[in-house]
Residue, then its C-alpha position, 0 to 999 in steps of 0.5 A: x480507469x479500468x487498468x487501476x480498477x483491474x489491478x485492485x481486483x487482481x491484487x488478492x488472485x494473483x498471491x493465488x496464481x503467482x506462486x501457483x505459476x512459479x510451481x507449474x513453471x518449475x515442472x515444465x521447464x524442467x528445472x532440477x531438484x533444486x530449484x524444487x527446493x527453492x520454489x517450494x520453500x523459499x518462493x512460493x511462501x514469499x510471493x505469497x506473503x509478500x503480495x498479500x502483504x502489499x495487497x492489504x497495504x494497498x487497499x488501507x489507503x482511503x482514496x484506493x478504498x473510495x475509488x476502488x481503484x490503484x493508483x498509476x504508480x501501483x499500476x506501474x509497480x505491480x506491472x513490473x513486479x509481476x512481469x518479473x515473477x512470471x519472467x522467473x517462473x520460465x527459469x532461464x537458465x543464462x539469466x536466472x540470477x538476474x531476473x531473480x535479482x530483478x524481481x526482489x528489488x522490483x518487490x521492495x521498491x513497490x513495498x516501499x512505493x506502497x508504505x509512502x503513498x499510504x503515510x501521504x494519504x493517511x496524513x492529507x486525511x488527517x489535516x482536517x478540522x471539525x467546526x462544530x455550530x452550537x446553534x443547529x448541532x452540526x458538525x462540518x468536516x474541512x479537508x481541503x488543504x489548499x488553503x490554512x484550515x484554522x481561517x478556512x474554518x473560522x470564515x465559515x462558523x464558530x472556532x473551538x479551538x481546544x490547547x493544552x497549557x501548563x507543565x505537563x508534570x504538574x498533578x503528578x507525583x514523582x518517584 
């Protein structure tokens, strides 16, 4: 639990310390005029953005605010994604155009890792159902899905369940 606790600290220092690495790396290494370019127009700006980006990503998801923790998948992702920024900050000059490759499929298959686990924590939090009891005006929160939320609820207390019939033009002029 303290690696995932660890990555959810890490994740808004390293849009910091990436790109910053990524420019230290370029006049250590000595890697010419052109990769100067390049760091300073092109990686910097989306190492920036793009971990940001995840970043926030990352901590809109409901169990990551609760447990304030990663999940083993961003753990897994970020390790790889980062490793590979780090491995390109050295510009190896054998090598440079794989690990440059390497580094952008690594950022959209974390950025797409990312959106799916949010839409499946966002959508298990949205099949919920509220029962309210009109005796003590109370209302009970029914999340769990392992069984049908509707018998879940109507064991526990009165249903209110609201449906909408009728044509859904009808009350309205059409022009």
């Amino acid at each position: 639990m303290w690696i995932r606790r660890a990555f959810f600290s890490w994740l808004f220092p390293a849009a910091l310390v990436l790109p910053l690495w990524l420019f230290i790396g370029w006049g250590v290494f000595q890697a010419g005029g052109w990769a100067f370019l390049w760091v300073l127009f092109v990686a910097l700006p989306s190492v920036l953005v793009g971990e940001v980006a995840l970043a926030f990503l990352v901590r809109a998801r409901p169990t990551v605010r609760e447990e304030r923790a990663v999940s083993w998948r961003d753990v897994l992702g970020f390790t790889v994604w980062h490793g590979l920024t780090i491995a390109l900050g050295f510009f190896p000059k054998d090598a440079f155009g794989w690990v440059l490759t390497g580094t952008i499929v690594a950022f959209l298959g974390l950025f797409w890792s990312t959106l799916w686990q949010l839409w499946k924590d966002v959508a298990e939090r949205g099949r919920t159902a509220f029962v309210i009891d009109p005796d003590t005006v109370r209302a009970t929160v029914y999340g769990d899905q392992s069984e049908p939320v509707r018998e879940r609820a109507s064991r526990n207390g009165d249903v209110i369940v609201i449906t909408e019939t009728g044509n859904s033009r009808e009350g309205r002029s059409e022009r």
